[in-house]
MDTraj code that builds the backbone (N, CA, C; nanometers):
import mdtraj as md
import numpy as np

residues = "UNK UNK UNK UNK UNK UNK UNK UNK UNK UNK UNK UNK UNK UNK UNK UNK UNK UNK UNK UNK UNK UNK UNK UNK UNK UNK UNK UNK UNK UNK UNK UNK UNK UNK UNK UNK UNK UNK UNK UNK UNK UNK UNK UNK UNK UNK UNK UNK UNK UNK UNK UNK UNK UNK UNK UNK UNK UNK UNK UNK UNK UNK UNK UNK UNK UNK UNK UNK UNK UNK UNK UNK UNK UNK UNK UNK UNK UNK UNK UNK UNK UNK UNK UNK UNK UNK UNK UNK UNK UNK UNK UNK UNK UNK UNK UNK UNK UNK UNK UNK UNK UNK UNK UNK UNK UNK UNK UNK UNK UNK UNK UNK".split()
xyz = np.array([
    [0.0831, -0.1185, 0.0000],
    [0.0000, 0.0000, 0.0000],
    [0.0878, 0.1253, 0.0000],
    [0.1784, 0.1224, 0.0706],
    [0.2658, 0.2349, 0.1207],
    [0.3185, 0.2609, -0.0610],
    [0.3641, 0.1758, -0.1951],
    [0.4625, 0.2008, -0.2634],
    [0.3585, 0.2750, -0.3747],
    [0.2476, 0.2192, -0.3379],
    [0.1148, 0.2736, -0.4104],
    [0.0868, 0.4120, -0.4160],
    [0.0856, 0.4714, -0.3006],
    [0.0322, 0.5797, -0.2056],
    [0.1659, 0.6862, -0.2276],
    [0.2710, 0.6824, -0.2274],
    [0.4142, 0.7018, -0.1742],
    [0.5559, 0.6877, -0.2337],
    [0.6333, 0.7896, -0.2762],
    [0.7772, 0.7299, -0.3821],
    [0.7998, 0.7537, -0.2447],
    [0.9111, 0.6668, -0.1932],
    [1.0078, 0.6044, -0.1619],
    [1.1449, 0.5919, -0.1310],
    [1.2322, 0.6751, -0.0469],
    [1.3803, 0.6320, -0.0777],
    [1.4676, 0.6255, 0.0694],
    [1.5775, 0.5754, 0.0543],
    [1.6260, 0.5574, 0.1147],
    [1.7236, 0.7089, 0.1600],
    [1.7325, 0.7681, 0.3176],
    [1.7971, 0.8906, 0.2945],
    [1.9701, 0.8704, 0.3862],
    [1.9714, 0.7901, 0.4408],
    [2.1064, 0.7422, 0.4902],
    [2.0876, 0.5660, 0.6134],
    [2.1657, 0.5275, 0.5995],
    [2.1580, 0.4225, 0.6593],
    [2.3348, 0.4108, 0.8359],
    [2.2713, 0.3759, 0.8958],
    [2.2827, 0.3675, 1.0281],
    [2.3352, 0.2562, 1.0868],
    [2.4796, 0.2333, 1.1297],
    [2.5173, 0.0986, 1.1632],
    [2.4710, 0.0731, 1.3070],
    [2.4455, -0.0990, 1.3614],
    [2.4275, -0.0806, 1.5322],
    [2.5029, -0.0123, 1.6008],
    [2.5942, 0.0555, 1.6231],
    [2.6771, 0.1068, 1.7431],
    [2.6407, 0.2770, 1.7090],
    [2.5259, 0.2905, 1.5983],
    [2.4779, 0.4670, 1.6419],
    [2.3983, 0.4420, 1.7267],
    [2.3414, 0.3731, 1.8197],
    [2.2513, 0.3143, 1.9149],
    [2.3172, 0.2335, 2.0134],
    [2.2508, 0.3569, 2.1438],
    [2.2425, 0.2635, 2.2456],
    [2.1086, 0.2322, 2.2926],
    [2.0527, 0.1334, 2.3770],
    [2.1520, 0.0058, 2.3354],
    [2.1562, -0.0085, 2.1661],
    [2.2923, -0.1073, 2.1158],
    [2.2916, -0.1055, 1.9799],
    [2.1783, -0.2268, 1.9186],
    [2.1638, -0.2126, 1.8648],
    [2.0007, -0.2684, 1.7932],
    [2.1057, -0.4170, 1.7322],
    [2.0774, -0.5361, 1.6869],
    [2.1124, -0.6226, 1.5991],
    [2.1172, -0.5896, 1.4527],
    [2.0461, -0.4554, 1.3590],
    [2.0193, -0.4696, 1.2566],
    [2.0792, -0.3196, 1.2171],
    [2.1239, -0.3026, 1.0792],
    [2.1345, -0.1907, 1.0202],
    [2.0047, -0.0557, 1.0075],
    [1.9889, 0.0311, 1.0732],
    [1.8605, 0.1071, 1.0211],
    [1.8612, 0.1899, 0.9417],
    [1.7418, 0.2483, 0.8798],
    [1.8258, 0.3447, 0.7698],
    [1.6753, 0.4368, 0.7638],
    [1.6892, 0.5361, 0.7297],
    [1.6335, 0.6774, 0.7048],
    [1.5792, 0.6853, 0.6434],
    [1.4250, 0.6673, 0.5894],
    [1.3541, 0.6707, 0.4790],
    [1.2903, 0.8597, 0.4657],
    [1.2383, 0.8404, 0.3311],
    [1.1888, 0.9390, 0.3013],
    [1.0557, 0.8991, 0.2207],
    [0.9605, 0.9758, 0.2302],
    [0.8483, 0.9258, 0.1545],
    [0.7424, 1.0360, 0.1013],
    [0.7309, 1.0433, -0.0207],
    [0.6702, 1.1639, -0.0308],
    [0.5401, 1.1139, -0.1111],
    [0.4419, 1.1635, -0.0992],
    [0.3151, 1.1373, -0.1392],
    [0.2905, 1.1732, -0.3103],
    [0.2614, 1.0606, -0.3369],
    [0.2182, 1.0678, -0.4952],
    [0.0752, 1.0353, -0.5271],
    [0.0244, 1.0051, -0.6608],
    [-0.0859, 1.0257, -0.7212],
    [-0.1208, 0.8549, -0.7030],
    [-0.2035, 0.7902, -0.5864],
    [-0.2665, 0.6483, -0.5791],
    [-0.1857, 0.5888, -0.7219],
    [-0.1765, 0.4400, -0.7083],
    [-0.1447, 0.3766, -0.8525],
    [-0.2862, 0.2911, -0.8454],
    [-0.3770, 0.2803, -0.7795],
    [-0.5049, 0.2478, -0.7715],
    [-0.6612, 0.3062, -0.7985],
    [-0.7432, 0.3075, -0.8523],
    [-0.8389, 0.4306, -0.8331],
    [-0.9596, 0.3396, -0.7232],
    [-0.9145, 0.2671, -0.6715],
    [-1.0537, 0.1757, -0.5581],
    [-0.9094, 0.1370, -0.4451],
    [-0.9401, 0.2135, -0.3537],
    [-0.7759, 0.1762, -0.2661],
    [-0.8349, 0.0371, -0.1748],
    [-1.0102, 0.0591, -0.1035],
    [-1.0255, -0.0814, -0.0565],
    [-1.0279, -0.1945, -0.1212],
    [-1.0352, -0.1934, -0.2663],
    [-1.0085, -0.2827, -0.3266],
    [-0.9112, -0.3675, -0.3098],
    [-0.7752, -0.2624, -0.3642],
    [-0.6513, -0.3166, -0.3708],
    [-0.6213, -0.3384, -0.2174],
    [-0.6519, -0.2968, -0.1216],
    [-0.6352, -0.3312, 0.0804],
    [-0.6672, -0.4370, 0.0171],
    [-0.8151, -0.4525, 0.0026],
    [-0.8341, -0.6184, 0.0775],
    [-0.7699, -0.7084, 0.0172],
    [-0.7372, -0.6943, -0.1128],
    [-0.6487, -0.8447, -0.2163],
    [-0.5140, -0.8585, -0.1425],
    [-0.4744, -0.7544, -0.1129],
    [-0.3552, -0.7604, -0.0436],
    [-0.3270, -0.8098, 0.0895],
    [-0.4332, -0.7385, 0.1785],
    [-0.4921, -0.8231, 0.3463],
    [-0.4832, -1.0129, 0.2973],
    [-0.5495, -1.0497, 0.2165],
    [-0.5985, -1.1725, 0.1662],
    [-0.4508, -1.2459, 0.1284],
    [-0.3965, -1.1860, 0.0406],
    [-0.2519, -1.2374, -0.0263],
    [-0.1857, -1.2594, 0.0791],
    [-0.1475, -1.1023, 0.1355],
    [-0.0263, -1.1558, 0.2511],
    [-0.0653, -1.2103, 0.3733],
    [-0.1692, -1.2403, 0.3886],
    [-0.1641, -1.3536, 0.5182],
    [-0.1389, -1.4902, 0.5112],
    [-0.0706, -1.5019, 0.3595],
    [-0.0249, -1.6339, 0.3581],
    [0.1263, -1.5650, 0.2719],
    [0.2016, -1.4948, 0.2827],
    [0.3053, -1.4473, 0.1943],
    [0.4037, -1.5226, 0.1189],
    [0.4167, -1.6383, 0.2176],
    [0.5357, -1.7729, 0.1507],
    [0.4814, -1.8687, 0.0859],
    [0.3167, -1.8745, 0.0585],
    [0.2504, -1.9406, -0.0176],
    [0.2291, -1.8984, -0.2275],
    [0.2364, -2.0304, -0.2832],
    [0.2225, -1.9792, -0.3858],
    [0.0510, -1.9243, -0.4089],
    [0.0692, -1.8157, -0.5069],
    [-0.0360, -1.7324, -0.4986],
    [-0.1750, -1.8366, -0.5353],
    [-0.1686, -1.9171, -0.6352],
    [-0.2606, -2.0046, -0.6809],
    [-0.3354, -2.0846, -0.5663],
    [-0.2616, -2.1284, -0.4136],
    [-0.3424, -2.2111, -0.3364],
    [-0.3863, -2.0872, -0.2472],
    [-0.3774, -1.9672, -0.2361],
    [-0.4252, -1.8971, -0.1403],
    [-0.5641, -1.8389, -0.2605],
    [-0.5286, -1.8406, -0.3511],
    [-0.6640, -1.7573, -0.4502],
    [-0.7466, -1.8865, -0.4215],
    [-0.7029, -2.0040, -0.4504],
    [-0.7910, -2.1370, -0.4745],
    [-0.8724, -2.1573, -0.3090],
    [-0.8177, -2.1495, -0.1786],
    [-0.8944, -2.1399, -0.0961],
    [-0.9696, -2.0762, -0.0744],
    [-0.8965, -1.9296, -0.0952],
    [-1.0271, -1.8062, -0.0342],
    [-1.1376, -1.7934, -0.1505],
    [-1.1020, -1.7330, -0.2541],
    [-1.1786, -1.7204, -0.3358],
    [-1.2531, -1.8286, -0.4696],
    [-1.1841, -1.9443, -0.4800],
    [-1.2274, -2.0156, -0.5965],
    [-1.1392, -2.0016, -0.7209],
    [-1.1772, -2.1476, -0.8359],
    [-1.1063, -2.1683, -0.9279],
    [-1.1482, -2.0430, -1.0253],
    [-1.2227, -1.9696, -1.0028],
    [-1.2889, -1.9132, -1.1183],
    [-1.2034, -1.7344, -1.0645],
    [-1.1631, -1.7630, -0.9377],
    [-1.0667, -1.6483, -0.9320],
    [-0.9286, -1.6774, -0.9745],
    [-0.8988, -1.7787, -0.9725],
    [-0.7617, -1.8390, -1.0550],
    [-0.7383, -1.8252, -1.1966],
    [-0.8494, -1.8390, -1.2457],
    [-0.8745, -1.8011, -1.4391],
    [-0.9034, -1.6906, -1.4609],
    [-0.9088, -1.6100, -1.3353],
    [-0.9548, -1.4125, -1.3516],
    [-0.7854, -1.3720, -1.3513],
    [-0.6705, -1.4064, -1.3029],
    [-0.6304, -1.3780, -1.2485],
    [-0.5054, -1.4446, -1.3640],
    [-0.5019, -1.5843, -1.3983],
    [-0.4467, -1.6565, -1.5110],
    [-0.4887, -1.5375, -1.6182],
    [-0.6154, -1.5196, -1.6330],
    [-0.6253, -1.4102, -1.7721],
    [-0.5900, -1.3116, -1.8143],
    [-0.5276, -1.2641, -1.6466],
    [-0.4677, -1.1332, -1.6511],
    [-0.3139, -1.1118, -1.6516],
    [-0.2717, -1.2235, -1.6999],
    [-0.1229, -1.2548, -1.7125],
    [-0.0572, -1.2389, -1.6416],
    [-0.0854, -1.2988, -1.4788],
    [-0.0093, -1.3102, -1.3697],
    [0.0446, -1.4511, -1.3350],
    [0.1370, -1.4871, -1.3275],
    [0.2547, -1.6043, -1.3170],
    [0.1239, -1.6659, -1.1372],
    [0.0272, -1.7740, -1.1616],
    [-0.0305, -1.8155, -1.0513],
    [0.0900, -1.8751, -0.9535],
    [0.1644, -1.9245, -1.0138],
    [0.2928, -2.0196, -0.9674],
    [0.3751, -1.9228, -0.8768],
    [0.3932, -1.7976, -0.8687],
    [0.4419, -1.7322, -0.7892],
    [0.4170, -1.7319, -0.6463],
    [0.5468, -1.7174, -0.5887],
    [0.4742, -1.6603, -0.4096],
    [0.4679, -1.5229, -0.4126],
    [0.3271, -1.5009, -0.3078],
    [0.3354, -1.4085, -0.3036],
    [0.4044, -1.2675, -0.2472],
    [0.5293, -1.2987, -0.1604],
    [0.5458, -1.2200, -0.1700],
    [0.6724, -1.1860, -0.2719],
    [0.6596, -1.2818, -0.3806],
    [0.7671, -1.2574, -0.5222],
    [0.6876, -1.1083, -0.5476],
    [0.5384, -1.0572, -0.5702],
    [0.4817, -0.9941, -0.6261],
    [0.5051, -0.8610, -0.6061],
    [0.5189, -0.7755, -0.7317],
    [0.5131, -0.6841, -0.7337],
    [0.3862, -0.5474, -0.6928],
    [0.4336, -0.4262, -0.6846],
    [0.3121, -0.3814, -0.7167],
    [0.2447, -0.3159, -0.8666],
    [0.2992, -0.3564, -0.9428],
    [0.2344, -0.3783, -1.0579],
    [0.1348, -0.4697, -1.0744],
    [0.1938, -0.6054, -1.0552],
    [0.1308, -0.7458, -1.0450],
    [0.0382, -0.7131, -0.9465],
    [0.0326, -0.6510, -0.8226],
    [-0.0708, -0.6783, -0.7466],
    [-0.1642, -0.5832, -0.7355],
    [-0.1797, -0.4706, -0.8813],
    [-0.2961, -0.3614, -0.9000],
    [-0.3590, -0.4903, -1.0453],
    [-0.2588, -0.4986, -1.1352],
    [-0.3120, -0.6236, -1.1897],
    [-0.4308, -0.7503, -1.1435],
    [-0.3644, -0.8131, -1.0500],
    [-0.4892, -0.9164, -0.9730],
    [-0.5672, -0.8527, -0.9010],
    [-0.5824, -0.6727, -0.8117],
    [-0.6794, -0.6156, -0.7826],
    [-0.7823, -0.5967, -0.9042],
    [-0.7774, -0.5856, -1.0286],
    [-0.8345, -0.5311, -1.1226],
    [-0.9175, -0.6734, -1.1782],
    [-0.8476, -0.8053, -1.1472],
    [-0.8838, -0.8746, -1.2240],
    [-1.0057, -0.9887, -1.0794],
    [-0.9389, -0.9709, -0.9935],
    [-1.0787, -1.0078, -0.8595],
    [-1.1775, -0.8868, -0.8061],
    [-1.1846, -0.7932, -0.8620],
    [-1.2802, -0.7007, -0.8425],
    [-1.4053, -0.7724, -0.8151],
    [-1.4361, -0.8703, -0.9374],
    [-1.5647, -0.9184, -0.8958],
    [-1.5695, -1.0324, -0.8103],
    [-1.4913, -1.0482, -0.7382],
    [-1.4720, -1.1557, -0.6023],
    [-1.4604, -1.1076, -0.5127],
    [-1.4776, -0.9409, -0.5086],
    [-1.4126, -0.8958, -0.3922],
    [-1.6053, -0.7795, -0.3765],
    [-1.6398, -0.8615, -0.2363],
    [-1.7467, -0.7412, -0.2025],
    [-1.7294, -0.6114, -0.2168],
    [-1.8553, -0.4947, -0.2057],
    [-1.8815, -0.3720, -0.2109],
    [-1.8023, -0.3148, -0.1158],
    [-1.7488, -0.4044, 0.0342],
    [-1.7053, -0.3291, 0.1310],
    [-1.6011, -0.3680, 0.1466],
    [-1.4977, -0.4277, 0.0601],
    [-1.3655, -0.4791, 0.0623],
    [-1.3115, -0.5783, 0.1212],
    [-1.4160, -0.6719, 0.1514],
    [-1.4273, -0.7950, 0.2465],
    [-1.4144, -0.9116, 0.1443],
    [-1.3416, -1.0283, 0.1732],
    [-1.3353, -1.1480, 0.0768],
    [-1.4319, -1.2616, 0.1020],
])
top = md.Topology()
chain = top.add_chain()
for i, resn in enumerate(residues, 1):
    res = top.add_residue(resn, chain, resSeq=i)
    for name in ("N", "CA", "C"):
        top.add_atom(name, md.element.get_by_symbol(name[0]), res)
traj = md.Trajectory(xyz[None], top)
């Protein structure tokens, strides 16, 4: 949602010992400045995404095939998205793509 909503960058990065206590991980400085939606239905694209990533290390085809059905798998196959992927291989290209193409699997109130 955030890459949708938001360009993005990195503004300096931070080794553990600029921290006390020092953290285990590198941190780094983002910047984010607000751009023009890459969506025009944002609960749309929430809920496919709520739905996707609660299974993220799953390939996308058995999480469409549980929640939604085979007939969201051939919405989604039609829209020339690799089903065989995990999801979180997916882009956000790919994943305004399968918002566009489960629209009609996806209720009025963004619920699956």
């Amino acid at each position: 949602m955030t890459q949708c909503n938001y360009s993005v960058g990195i503004l300096s990065t931070y080794a553990p010992d600029s921290f006390y206590p020092s953290p285990e991980v590198y941190s780094s400085l983002v910047i984010m400045t607000k751009k023009e939606p890459c969506y025009r239905d944002m609960r749309i694209l929430e809920s496919v995404t709520n739905l996707l990533f609660r299974h993220r290390n799953r390939v996308l085809r058995w999480v469409l095939s549980k929640y939604l059905g085979p007939n969201a798998v051939n919405a989604v196959i039609n829209a020339g998205i690799d089903v065989n992927a995990r999801v979180r291989q997916l882009g956000i290209n790919e994943l305004v793509r399968i918002a566009d193409s489960l629209r009609p699997f996806i209720n009025h109130y963004g619920n699956h």
